[in-house]
N, C-alpha and C positions, 0 to 999 in steps of 0.2 A: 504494500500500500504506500505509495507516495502520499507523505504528511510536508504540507509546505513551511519550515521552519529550519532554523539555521544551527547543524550537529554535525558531527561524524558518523557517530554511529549511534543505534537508538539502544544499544545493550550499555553504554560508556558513557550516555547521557548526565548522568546524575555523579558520575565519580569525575569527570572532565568538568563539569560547571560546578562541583567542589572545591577541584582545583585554580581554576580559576577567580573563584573567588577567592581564595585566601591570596594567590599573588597580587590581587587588585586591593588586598586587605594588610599588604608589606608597609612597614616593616614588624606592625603589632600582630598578624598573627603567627608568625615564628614566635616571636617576643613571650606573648601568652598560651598560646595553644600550640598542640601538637596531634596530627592525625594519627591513627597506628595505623603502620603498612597492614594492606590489603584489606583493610575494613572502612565503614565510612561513620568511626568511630573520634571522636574529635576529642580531646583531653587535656589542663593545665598542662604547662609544662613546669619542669621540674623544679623552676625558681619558682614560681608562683604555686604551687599543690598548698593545698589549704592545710595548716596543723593538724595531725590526730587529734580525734576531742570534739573540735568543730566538725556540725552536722554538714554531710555532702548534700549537693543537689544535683538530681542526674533529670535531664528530661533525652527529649527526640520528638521526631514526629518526620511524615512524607515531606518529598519532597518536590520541586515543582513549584515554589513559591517564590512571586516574584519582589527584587528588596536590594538594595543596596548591599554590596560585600563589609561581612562586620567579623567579630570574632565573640561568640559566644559561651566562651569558656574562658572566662577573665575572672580573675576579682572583682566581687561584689556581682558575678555571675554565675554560671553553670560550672561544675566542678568535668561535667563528662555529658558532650549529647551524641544521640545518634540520630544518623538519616536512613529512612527506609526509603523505597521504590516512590515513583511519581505519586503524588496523594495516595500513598500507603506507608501505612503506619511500621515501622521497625519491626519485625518479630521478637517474640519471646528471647529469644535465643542471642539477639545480636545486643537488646537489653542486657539482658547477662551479662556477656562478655562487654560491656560496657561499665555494668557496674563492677565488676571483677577486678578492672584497671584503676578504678579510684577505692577501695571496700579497704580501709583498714582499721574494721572495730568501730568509727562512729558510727550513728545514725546516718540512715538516706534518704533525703526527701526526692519521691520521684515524685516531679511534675509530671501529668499526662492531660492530653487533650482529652476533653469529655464526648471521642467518637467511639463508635463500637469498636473496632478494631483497635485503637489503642490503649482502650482500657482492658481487653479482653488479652492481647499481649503483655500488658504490664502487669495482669497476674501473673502470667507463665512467668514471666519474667521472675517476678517474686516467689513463685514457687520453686524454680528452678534454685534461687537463692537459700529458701530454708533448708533446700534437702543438702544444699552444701555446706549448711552451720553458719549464714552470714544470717546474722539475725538484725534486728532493727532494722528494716526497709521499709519505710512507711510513702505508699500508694496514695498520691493528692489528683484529685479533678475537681477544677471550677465548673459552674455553670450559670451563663449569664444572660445568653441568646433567647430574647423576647420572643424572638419569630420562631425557634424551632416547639413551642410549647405554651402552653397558657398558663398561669402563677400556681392555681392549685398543682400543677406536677412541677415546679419549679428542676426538682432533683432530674426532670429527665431532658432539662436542656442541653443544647452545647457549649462548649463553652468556645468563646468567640471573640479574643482581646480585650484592651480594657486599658486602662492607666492606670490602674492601680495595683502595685505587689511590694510588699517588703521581704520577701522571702530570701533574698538573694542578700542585702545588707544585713539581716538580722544572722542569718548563719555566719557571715562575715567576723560581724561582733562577738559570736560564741552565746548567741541564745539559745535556749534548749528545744529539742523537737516540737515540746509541747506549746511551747509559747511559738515555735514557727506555722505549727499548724492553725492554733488558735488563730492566727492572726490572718492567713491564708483564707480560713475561715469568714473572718471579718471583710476584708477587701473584698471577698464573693458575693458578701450577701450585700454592699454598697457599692453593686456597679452594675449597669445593663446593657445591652448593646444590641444594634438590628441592622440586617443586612440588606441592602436594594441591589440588584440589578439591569444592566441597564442594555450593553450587550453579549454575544455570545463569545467564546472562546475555543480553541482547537487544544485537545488534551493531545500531549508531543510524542507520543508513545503508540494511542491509538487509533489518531484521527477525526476523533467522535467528537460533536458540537458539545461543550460544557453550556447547560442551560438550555440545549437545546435552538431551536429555530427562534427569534425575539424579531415579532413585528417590528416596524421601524417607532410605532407610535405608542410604542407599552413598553412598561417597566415590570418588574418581579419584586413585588414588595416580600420581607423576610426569609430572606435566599441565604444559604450556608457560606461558610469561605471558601470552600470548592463547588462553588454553584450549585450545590444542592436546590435541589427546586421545592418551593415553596406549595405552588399553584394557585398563587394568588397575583396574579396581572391586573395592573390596571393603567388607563390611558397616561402616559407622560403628562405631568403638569412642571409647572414654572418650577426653577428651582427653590424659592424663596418660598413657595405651597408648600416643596417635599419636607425642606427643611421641617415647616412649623409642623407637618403632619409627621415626621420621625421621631420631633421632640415631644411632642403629646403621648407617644405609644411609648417613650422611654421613662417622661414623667407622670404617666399614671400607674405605671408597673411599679415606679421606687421614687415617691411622690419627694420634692425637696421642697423646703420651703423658701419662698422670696430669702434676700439678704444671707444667705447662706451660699458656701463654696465650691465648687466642683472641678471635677478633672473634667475637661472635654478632649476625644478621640477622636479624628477624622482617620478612618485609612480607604484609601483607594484600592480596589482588587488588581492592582496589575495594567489595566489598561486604560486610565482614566488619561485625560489629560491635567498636567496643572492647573489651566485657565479655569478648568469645569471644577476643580477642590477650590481652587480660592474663591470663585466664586460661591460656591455652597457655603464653603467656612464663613466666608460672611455673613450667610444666611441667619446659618445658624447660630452664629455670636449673635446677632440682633437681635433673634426671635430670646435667644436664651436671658441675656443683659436685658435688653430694654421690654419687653413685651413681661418677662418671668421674674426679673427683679434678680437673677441668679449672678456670683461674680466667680468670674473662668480663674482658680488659682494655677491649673496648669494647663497647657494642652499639647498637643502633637498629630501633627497632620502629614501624611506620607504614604505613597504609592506601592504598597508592597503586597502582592496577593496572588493570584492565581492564573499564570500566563499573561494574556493579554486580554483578559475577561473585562469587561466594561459593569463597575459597578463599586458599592463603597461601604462598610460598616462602620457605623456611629456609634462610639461608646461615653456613659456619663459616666462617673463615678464620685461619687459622696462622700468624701475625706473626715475623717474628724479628727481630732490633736491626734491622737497614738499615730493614725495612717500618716499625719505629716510630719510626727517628728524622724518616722524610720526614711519616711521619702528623702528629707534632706539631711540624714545622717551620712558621714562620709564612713569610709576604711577605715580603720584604725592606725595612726602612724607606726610604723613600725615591724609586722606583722611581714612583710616582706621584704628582703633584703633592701631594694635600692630607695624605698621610702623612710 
């Protein structure tokens, strides 16, 4: 099958735009991370491995998503991620061998996305784990995605970005599992988020329309981050409409009140253009600030998602002091050599 899209080879897809990324990511990810040959296993490197004692964070997830080249195995980040197959989730097994390279003795907080396949592998994973004596692996999935659920099943949504997490500085600092989950906890239940789609995309492996066929004149209101489809279409309106009709379904789900502060999330799926985010981001500052009375303490806006799929997920998030003293906590001086 001819897939129009620019690769080598469709088997070396995901370990070639690995690599590429980290060289477009010189000279910090030699610096902090390191791959293990022949796996698509990403890991501190050896100046930077976090103390015994301090709780590890391992996550992963497919791959396929589109984003600027970064390094996510830093301080005040991920201690170990892995990449599975295009929008598939890692297996059991390469889990494993993931956590294997960073396990000694502390606790492990595994991030996992809240999709079937990744929570279903990060058991195996974990089970794999207990039968080899690595005890304390503690399994975390948010979920925050309005659209994949209605609030009485809150627990069976996806979960689907967000601004808010302390997880990553609070292990940093040597907080305890319990207080990492606690808190993990907390940032889930103060944040929501919804996905639109606008148009389709070519999955680079199999060819097949992500979203399917999108008249020219309709949108996909509550679509997944890999364009999972919703089935709920309706006619394109203004942007300045979507906006106020996005913010309504995120603040009647997790109501805030006037004068109070929030994270706002703009991300674009991959194919949006700038002109159409900044535009929206305006939208939506207006409707949120001047119409809601609400004031933006942070936000982030950026095109990173699923090929070149046309479409955006909107996340609020509800801070209160804890959430923001761990937000602008730094590193601890010292804790690594050249600091």
């Amino acid at each position: 099958m001819f897939i129009k899209k620019l690769y080598n080879d469709i088997d070396t897809i995901v370990d070639e735009s690995m690599a590429g990324a980290r060289l477009m990511a010189q000279p910090d990810a030699d610096k902090y991370s390191r791959v293990i040959p022949g796996t698509r296993i990403t890991v501190r490197s050896d100046k930077y491995k976090k103390p015994k004692g301090l709780v590890k964070i391992a996550g992963g997830g497919g791959a396929g998503h589109e984003g600027p080249p970064g390094v996510m195995c830093r301080p005040g980040g991920s201690d170990c991620s892995v990449r599975g197959d295009i929008f598939a989730a890692p297996s059991g097994m390469q889990l494993f061998r993931g956590i294997q390279e960073i396990y000694d003795g502390s606790p492990i907080f595994m991030n996992v996305p809240h999709h079937a396949g990744d929570v279903l592998n990060a058991k195996l994973c974990k089970q794999l784990c207990e039968a080899h004596g690595m005890t304390e692996i503690y399994q975390y999935s948010g979920y925050n995605d309005v659209g994949s659920a209605p609030k009485e099943r809150e627990t069976e949504r996806r979960s689907m970005g967000g601004g808010l997490n302390c997880t990553g500085i609070m292990a940093e600092c040597g907080e305890s599992i319990q207080e990492i989950l606690r808190m993990a906890d907390k940032c889930n239940s103060r944040q929501r988020s919804f996905g639109v789609g606008i148009r389709p995309a070519i999955h680079p492996t199999s060819g097949l329309l992500i979203m399917g066929d999108m008249p020219e004149d309709e949108i996909e209101m509550g679509i997944g981050m890999h364009g999972e489809s919703s089935g709920n279409r309706i006619k394109l309106p203004r942007s300045r409409e979507l906006a106020q009709m996005i913010a309504k379904i995120l603040l009647d789900d997790m109501p805030v009140a006037s004068g109070e502060d929030i994270v706002l999330s703009l991300n674009g799926l991959g194919g949006m253009t700038w002109t159409e985010l900044d535009i929206f981001y305006k939208d939506l500052y207006e409707f949120l600030v001047y119409d809601c009375g609400l004031n933006i303490w942070r936000h982030s806006v950026r095109n990173a998602g699923t090929q070149e799929l046309g479409g955006f997920i909107v996340a609020i998030g509800h801070p209160d002091d804890e959430i923001k003293k761990w937000m602008t906590t730094r590193i601890p001086k010292g804790l690594y050599p050249e600091d």
